[in-house]
C-alpha positions as CSV (number, residue, x, y, z in Angstrom):
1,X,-17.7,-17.1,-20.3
2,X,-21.0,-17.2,-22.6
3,X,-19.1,-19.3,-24.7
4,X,-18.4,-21.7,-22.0
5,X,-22.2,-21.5,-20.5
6,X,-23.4,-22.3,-24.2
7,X,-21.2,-25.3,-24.2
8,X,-22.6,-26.4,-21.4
9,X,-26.0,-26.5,-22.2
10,X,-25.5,-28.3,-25.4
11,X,-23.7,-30.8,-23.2
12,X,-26.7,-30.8,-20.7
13,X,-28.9,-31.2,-23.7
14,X,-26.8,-33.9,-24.8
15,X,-27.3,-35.3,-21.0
16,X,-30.7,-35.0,-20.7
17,X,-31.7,-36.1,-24.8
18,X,-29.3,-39.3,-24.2
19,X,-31.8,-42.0,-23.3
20,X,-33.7,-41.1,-26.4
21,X,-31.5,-41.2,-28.8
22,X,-33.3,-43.3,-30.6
23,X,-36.7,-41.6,-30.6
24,X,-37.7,-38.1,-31.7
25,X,-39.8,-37.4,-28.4
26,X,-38.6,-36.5,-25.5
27,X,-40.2,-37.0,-22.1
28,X,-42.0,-34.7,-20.2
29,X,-39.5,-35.1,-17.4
30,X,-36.6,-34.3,-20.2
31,X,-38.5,-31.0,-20.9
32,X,-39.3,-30.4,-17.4
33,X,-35.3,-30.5,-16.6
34,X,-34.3,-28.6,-19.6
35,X,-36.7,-25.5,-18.7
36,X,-35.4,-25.7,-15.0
37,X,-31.5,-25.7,-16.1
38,X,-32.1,-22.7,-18.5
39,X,-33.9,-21.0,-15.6
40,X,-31.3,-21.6,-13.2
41,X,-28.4,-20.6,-15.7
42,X,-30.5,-17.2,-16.1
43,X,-30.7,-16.7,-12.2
44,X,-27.1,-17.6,-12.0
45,X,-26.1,-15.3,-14.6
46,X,-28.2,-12.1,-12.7
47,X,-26.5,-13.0,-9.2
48,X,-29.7,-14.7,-7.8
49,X,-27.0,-17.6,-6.8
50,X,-29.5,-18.6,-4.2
51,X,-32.1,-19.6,-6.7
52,X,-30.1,-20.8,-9.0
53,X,-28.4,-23.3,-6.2
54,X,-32.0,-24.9,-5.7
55,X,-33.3,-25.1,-9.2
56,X,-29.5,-27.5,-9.5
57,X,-30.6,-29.7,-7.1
58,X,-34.3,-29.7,-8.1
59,X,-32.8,-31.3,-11.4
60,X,-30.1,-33.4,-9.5
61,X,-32.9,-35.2,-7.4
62,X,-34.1,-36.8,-10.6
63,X,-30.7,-36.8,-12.3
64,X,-28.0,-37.6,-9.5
65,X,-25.7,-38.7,-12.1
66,X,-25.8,-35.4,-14.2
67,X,-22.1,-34.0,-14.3
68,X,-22.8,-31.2,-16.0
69,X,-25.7,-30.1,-13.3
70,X,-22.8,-31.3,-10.4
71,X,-20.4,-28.8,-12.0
72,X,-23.3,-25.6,-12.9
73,X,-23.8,-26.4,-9.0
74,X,-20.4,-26.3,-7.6
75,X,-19.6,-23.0,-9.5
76,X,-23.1,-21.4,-7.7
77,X,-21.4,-22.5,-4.3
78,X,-18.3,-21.2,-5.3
79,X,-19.6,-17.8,-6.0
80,X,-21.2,-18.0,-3.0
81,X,-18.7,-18.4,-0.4
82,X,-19.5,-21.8,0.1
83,X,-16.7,-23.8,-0.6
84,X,-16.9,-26.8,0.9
85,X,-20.0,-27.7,-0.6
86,X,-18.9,-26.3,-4.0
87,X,-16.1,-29.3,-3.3
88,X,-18.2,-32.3,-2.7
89,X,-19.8,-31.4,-5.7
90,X,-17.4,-30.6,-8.1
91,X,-16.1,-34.4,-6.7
92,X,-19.3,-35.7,-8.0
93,X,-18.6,-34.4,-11.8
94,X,-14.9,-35.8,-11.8
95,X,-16.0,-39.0,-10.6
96,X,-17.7,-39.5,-13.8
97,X,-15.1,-37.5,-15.8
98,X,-12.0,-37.6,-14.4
99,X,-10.4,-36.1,-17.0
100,X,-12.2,-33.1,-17.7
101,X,-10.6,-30.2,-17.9
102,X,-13.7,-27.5,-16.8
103,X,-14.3,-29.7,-14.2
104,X,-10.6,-30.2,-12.6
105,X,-9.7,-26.1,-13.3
106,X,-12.6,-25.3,-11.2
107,X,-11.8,-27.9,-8.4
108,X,-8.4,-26.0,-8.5
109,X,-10.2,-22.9,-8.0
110,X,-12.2,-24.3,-5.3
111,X,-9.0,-25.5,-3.5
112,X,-7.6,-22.0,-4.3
113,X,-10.6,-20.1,-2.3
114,X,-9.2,-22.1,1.0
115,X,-5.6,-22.0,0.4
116,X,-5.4,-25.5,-0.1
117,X,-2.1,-25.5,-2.1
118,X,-1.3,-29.0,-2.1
119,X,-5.2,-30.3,-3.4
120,X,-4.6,-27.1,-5.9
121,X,-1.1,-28.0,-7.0
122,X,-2.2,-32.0,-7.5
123,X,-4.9,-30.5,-9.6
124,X,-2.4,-29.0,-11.7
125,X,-0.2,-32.1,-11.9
126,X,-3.2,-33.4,-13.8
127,X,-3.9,-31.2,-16.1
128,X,-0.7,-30.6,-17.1
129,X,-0.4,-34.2,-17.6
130,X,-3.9,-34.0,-20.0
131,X,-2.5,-30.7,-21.6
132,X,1.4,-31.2,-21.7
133,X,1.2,-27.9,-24.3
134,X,-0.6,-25.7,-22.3
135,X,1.7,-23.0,-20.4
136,X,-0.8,-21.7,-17.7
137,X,-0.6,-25.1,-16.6
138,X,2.6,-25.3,-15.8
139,X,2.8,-21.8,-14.5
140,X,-0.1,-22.1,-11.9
141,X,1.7,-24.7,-10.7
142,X,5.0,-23.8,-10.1
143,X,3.8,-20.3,-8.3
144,X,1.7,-22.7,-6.0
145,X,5.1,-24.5,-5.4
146,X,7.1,-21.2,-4.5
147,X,4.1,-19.9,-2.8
148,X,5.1,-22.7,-0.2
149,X,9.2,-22.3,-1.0
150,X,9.4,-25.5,-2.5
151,X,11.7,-23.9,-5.2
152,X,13.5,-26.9,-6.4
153,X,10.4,-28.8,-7.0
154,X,9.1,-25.5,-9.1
155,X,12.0,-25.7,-10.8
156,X,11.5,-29.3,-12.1
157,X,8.0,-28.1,-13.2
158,X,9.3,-25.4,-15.7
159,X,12.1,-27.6,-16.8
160,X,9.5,-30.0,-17.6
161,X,7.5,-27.0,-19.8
162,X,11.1,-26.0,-21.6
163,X,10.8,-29.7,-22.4
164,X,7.6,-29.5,-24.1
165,X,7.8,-25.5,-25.1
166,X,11.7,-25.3,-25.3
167,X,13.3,-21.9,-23.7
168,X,10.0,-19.6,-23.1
169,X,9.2,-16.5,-21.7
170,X,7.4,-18.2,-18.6
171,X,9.7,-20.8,-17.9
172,X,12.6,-18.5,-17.9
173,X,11.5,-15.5,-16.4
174,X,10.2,-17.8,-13.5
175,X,13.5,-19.8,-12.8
176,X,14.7,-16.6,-12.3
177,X,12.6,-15.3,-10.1
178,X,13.4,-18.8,-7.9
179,X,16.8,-18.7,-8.4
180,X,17.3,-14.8,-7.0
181,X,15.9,-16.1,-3.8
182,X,18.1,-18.8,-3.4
183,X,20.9,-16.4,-4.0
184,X,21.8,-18.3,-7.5
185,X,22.9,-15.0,-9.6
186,X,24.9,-17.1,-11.8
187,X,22.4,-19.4,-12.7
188,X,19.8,-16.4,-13.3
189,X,21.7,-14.4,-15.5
190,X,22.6,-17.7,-17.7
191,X,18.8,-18.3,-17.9
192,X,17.8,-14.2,-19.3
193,X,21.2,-14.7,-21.6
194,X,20.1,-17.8,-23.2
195,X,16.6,-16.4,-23.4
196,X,17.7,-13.8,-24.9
197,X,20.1,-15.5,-27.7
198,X,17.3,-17.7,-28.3
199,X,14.8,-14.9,-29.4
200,X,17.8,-12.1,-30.5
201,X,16.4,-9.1,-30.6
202,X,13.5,-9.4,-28.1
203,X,13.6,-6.3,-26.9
204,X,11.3,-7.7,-23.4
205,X,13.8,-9.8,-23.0
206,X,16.9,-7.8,-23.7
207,X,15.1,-5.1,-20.5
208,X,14.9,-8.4,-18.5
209,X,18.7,-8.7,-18.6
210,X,19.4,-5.4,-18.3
211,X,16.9,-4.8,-15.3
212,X,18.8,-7.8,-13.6
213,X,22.2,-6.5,-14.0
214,X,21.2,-3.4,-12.4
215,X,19.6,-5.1,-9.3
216,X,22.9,-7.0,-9.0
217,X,25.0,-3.2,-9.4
218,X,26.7,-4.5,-12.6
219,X,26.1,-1.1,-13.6
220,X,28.6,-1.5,-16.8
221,X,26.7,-4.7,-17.8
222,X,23.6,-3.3,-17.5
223,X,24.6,0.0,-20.0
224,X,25.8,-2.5,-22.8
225,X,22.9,-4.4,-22.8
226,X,20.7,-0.9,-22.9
227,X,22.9,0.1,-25.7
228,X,22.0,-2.5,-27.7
229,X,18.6,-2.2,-27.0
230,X,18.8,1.2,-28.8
231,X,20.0,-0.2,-31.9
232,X,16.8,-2.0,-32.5
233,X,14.6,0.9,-31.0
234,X,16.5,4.4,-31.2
235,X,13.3,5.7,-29.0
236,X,13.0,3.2,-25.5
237,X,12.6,5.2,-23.3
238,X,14.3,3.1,-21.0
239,X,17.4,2.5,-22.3
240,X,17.9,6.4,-23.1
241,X,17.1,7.1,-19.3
242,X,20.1,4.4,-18.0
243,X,22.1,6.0,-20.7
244,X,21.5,9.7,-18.9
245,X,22.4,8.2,-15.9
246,X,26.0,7.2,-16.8
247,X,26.4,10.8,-16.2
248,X,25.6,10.1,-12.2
249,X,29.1,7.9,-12.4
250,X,30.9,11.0,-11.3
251,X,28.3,11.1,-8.5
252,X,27.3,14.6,-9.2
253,X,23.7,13.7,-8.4
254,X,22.4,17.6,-8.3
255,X,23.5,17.7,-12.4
256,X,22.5,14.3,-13.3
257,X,19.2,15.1,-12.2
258,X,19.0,18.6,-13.5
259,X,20.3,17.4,-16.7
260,X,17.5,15.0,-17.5
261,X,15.1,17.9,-17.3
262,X,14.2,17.4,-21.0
263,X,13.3,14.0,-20.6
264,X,11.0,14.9,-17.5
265,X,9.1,16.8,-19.8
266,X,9.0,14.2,-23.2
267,X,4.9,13.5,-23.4
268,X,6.5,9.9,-24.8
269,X,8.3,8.7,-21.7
270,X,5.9,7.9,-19.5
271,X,5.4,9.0,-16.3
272,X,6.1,5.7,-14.5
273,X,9.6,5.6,-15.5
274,X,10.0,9.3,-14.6
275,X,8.7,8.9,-11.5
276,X,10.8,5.1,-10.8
277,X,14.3,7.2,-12.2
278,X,13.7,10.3,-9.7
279,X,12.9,8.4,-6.6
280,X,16.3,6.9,-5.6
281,X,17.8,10.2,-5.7
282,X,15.3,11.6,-3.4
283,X,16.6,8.7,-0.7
284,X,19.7,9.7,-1.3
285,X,19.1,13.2,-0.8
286,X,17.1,12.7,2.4
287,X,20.0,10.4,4.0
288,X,22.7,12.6,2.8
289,X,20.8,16.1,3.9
290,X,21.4,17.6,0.6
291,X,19.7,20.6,0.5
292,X,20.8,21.2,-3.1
293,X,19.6,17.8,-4.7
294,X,16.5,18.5,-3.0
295,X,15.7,22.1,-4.9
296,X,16.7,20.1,-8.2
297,X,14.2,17.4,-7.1
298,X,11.5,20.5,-6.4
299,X,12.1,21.6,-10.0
300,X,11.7,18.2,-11.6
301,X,8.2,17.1,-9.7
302,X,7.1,20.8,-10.1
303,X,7.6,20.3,-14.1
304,X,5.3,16.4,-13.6
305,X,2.7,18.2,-11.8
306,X,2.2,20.7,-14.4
307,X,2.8,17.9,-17.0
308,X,0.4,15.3,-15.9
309,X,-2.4,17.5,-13.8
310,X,-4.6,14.5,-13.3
311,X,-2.8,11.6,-12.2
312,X,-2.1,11.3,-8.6
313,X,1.8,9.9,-8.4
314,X,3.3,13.6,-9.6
315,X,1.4,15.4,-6.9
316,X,2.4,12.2,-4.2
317,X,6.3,12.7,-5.2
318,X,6.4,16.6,-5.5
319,X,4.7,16.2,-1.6
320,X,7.5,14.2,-0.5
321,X,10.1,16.2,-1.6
322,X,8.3,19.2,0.1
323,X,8.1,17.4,3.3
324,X,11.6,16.9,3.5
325,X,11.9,20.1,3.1
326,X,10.0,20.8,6.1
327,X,7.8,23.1,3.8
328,X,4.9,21.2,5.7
329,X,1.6,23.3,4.6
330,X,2.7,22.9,0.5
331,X,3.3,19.1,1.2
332,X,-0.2,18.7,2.8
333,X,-2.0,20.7,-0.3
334,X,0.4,18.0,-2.6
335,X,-0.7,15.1,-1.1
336,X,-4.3,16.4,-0.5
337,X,-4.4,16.5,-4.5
338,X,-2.9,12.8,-4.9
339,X,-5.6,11.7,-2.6
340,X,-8.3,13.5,-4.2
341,X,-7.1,12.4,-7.8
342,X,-7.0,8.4,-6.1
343,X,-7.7,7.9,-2.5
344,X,-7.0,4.1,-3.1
345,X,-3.4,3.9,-1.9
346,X,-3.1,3.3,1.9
347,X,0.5,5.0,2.1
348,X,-0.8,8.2,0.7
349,X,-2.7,8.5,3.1
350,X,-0.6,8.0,6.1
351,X,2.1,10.7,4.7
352,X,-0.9,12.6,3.9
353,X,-2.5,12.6,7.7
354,X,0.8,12.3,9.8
355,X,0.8,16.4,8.3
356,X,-3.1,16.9,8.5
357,X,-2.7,16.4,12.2
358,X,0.0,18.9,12.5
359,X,-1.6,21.6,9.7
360,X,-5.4,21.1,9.4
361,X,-8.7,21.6,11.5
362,X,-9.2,18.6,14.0
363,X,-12.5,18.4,12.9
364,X,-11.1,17.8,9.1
365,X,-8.4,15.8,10.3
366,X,-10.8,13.7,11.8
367,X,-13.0,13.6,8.7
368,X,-9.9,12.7,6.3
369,X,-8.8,10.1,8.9
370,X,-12.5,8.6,9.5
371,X,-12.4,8.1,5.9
372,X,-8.8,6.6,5.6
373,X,-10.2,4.0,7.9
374,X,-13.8,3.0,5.9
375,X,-11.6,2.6,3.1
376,X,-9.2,0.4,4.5
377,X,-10.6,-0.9,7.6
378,X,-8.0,-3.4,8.4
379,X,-4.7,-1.1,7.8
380,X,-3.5,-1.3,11.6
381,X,-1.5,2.6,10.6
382,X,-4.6,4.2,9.3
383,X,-6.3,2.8,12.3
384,X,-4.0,4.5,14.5
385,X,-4.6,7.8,12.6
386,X,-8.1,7.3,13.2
387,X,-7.5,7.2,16.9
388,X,-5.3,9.9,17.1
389,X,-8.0,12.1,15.4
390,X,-10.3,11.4,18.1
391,X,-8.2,11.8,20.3
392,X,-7.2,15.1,18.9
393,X,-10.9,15.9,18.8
394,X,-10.9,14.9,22.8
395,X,-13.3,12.2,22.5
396,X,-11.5,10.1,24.6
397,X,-13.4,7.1,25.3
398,X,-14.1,6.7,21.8
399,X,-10.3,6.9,21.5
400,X,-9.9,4.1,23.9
401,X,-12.0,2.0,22.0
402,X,-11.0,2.0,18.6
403,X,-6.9,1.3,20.4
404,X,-8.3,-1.6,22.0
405,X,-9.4,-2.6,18.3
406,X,-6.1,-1.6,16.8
407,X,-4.1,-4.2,19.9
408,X,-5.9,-7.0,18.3
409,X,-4.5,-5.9,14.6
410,X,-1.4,-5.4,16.1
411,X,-0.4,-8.7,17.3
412,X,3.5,-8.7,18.4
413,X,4.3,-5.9,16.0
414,X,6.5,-3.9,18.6
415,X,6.3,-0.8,16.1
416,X,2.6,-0.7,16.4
417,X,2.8,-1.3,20.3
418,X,4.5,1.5,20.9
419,X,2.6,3.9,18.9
420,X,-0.8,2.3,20.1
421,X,0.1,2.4,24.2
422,X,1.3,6.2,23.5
423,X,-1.8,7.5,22.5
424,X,-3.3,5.1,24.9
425,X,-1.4,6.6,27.9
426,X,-2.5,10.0,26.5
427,X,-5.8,9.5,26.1
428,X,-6.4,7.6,29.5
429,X,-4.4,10.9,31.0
430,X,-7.0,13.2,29.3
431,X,-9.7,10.6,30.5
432,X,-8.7,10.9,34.5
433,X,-7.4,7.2,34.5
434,X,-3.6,8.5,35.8
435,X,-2.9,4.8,37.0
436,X,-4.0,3.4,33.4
437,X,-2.1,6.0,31.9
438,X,1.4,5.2,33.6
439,X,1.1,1.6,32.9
440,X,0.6,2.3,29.0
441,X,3.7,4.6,29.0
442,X,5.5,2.3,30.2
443,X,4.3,-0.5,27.5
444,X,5.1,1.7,25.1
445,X,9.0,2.3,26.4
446,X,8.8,-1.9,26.8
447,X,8.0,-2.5,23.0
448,X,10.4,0.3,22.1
449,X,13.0,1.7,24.8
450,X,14.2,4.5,22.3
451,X,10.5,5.6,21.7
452,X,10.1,9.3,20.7
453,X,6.7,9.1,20.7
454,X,5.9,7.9,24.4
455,X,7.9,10.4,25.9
456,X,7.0,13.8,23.8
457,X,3.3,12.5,24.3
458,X,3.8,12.4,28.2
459,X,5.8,14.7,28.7
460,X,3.4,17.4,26.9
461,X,0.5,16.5,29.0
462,X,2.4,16.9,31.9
463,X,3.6,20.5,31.0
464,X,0.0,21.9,29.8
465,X,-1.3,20.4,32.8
466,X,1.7,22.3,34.7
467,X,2.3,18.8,36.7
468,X,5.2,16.9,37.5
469,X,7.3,19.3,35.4
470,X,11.1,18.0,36.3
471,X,9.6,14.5,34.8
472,X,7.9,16.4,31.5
473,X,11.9,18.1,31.7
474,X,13.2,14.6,31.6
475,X,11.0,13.2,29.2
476,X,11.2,15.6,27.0
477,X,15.1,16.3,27.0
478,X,15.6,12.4,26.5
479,X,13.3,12.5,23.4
480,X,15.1,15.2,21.9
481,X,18.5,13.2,22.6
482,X,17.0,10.6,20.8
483,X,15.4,12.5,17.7
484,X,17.4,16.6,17.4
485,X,15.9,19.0,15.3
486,X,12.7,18.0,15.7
487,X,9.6,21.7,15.9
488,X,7.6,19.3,18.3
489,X,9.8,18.2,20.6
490,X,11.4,21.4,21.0
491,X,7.6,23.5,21.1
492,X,7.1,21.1,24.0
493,X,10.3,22.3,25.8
494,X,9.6,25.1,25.4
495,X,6.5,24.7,26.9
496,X,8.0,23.5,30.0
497,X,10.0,26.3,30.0
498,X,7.1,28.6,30.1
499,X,5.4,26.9,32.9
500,X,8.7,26.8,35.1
501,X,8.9,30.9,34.3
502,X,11.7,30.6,32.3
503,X,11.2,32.7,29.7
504,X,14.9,33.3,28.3
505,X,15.0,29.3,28.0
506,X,11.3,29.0,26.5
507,X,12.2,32.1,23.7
508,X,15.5,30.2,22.5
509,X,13.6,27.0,22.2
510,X,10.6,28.2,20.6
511,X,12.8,29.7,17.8
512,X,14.3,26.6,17.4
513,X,10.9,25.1,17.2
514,X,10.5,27.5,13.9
515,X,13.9,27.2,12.6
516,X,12.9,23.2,11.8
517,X,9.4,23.7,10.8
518,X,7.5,25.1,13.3
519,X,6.6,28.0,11.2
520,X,4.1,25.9,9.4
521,X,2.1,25.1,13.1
522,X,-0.3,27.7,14.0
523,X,-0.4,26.3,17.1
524,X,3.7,26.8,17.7
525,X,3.1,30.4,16.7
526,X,-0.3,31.1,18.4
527,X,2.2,30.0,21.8
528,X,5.0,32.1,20.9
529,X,3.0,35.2,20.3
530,X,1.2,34.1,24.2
531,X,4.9,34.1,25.4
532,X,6.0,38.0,23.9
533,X,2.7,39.0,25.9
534,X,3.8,37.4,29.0
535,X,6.9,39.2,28.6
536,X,4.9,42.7,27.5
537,X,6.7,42.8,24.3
538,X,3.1,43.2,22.6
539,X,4.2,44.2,18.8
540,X,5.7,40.8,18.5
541,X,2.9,39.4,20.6
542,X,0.8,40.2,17.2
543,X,3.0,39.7,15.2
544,X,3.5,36.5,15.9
545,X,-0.4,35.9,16.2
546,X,-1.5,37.1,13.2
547,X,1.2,34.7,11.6
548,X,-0.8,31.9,13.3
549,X,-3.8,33.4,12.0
550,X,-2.8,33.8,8.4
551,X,-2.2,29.4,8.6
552,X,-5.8,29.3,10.8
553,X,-7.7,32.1,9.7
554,X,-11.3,30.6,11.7
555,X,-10.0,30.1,14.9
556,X,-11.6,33.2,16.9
557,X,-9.4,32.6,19.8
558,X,-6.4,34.3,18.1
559,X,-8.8,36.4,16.5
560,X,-9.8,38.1,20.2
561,X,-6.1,38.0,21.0
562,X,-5.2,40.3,18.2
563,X,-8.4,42.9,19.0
564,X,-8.2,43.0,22.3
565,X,-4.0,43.6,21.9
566,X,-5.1,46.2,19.5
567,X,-7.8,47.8,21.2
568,X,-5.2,48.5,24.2
């Protein structure tokens, strides 16, 4: 860039000097402009845009035909925000030098800034026209063409660059790209094949082809290529990781991934392939319920945590594995580590405060989700989180107010809907606006007639208000229907169990409720214990409470349970 601003100047100099060519003084208006241009660059270059923007057209009112000055002036607006003016001016340099290339790439940066695509990609016509040789040319403007699916047309363009170029890395690597969304696998894998027999050897390339044949489950294709690829470099990591995973052909997953343990812990694989081989076994494992595949996973991200101690993507994947698990509390402290190590990654912190609501505080789950949102203030998810922590925290109203933010981000998103009208139903309950509260319910079951959600939240508030319990009964049995197995659900039966007196009924599902992870909620177990003392059975009373005061060891209501039990 200082190269570029140094240019400039001796351009401007050249501008400003060029009515005395002939003579060795210059003017005191010449002198005047020149100081005024170096001031301006030096505001420019220390962010004081504004100045900068009126010291240009100080110098333009004398010079109006000054190109250089135009262009200095339309890159001020740009960085400004300003746009359309840095257009009309940037118009003004090009009409006296149409074919300058500073002056058309920043026009096509201006057009860029308001997703103009077809004044950006006639920009690019141009210069690739100027500069026939120059690839970024031709690749800016064949993205601009698939940015508005005009993939035939894109094509053209990078035909036109194999023209100039011959078979490239660009052109090639983009056609593909096109022709997988037209559904052209034929045509892609004849472009990486003859990219790949013009530079033999290429081991970018040769990964290309392979990496396609395994997105189109030529498994066998894909190995051949990898094996080649280790005859030019014994050591790709890569190519000896497919290789392992021949081994998964007999589709004993559990060894596959138990036997690649060595290569979890090899410091020169790195930790994004790892990470990338491990993760479609862990789908696999959480749609086929296997428990065993799982404990090999635990191993394998245990072994990446210990490996790689500060990055956060070890700690992220050793959490999901826990959580499916339904060892809840160790999945929180995993995912509380990712987010401390980088706290830039929106889905982190969803997995990481759908638990915190479960496990933490309220007041820390409100400070994590409060935080979630400043950082990323227009993720309609981590909005809701926020919500729900204030809700959580019963400020109610404020609740209400940040949903009725979260409906605009929303728009027709009928997964969003139903989350946002369930928590608005609740929250309007909890806020003594009954009427409200029905009518949200019911937009929530409207964007989502299966919703879980909508009917555990309603039916909950009905049981611990000890209302309308044969509808909380309903609710609740429907949800669980819809959703089995789930500590939640069945704590909330169990609940309604408890308030209709029976007991037998409320025990049964409040073991359930631990059986699938309810031993990780110190609320399920702080309830449990509340039940043994209805039923005078006080030494599992205790027990049961001091088991919800080991996972919440500041909450001095259990504490006076457990004295006063004692004291007795």
């Amino acid at each position: 860039m200082n190269v570029i601003r140094f240019i400039l100047f001796v351009l401007l100099a050249g501008v400003l000097n060029g009515s005395h060519a002939q003579t060795t003084q210059k003017s005191e208006a010449d002198v005047q402009a020149e100081s005024t241009f170096i001031e301006a660059t030096r505001n420019k270059m220390i962010g004081r845009f504004d100045l900068a923007i009126d010291q240009y057209k100080e110098i333009l009112k004398k010079q109006p035909g000054n190109d250089v000055i135009w262009y200095e002036l339309a890159n001020a607006y740009l960085m400004t925000k300003k746009p359309t003016e840095a257009l009309d001016a940037i118009k003004q340099s090009i009409t006296a030098k149409p074919n300058n290339i500073f002056y058309l790439q920043l026009q096509a940066n201006i057009f860029h800034s308001i997703q103009d695509d077809a004044g950006e990609a006639g920009v690019y016509k141009k210069l690739q026209t100027l500069s026939p040789k120059k690839e970024l040319y031709y690749d800016k403007w064949s993205s601009i063409l698939m940015r508005v699916n005009r993939f035939e047309e894109a094509i053209k363009v990078l035909d036109l660059l194999e023209k100039e170029k011959g078979i490239n890395e660009i052109s090639t690597l983009r056609k593909v790209q096109i022709l997988e969304t037209l559904n052209k696998s034929k045509e892609a894998e004849s472009e990486l094949i003859k990219l790949n027999q013009t530079f033999p050897g290429e081991i970018r390339y040769m990964h290309a082809l392979a990496g396609f044949y395994k997105k189109s489950l030529k498994e066998n294709k894909a190995l051949e290529v990898y094996k080649a690829i280790l005859t030019f470099s014994p050591e790709d990591e890569i190519s000896n990781l497919a290789l392992a995973s021949s081994y998964r052909q007999s589709g004993q997953d559990s060894k596959y991934v138990e036997s690649i343990a060595s290569l979890m812990g090899n410091p020169a694989i790195s930790l994004d392939v790892k990470i990338l081989e491990l993760i479609p076994y862990l789908q696999k494992a959480i749609s086929s319920q296997d428990k065993q595949l799982l404990d090999v996973l635990e191993q394998q991200a245990a072994v990446l945590v210990n490996k790689y101690p500060n990055q956060a993507k070890p700690f992220a994947f050793y959490g999901d594995v826990l959580n499916q698990k339904a060892q809840y509390r160790s999945a929180l402290e995993q995912y509380k580590t990712a987010i401390s190590l980088n706290d830039r990654i929106a889905t982190l912190w969803d997995q990481y405060l759908v638990l915190s609501s479960k496990f933490d505080p309220v007041s820390q789950f409100l400070n994590q989700a409060e935080k979630a949102f400043d950082l990323f203030p227009n993720n309609t998810i981590l909005a809701l989180h926020y919500a729900f922590a204030l809700y959580k925290n019963e400020q109610f109203p404020a609740t209400l107010n940040v949903l009725n933010q979260v409906l605009l981000m929303a728009g027709e998103n009928k997964s969003y809907l139903e989350k946002i009208y369930s928590l608005k139903g609740a929250a309007e309950m909890m806020n003594n606006q009954e009427s409200q509260a029905d009518l949200s319910f019911a937009k929530a079951l409207e964007a989502n007639p299966n919703s879980v959600q909508s009917r555990q939240m309603h039916s909950y508030l009905l049981a611990n208000r000890g209302t309308q319990l044969e509808k909380a009964q309903q609710l609740i049995q429907q949800a669980i229907k819809l959703a089995p197995d789930q500590y939640d659900l069945e704590y909330t039966q169990a609940l309604i169990y408890v308030k209709q007196k029976k007991y037998a009924d409320a025990r049964t599902w409040f073991e359930s409720s631990i059986k699938h992870g309810g031993s990780a909620s110190s609320q399920v177990l702080e309830q449990f214990g509340d039940l043994y003392a209805q039923l005078k059975e006080f030494d599992q009373a205790v027990l049961y409470w001091q088991k919800a005061l080991e996972l919440n060891p500041d909450q001095a209501r259990i504490k006076k349970k457990i004295v006063e039990r004692v004291v007795e």
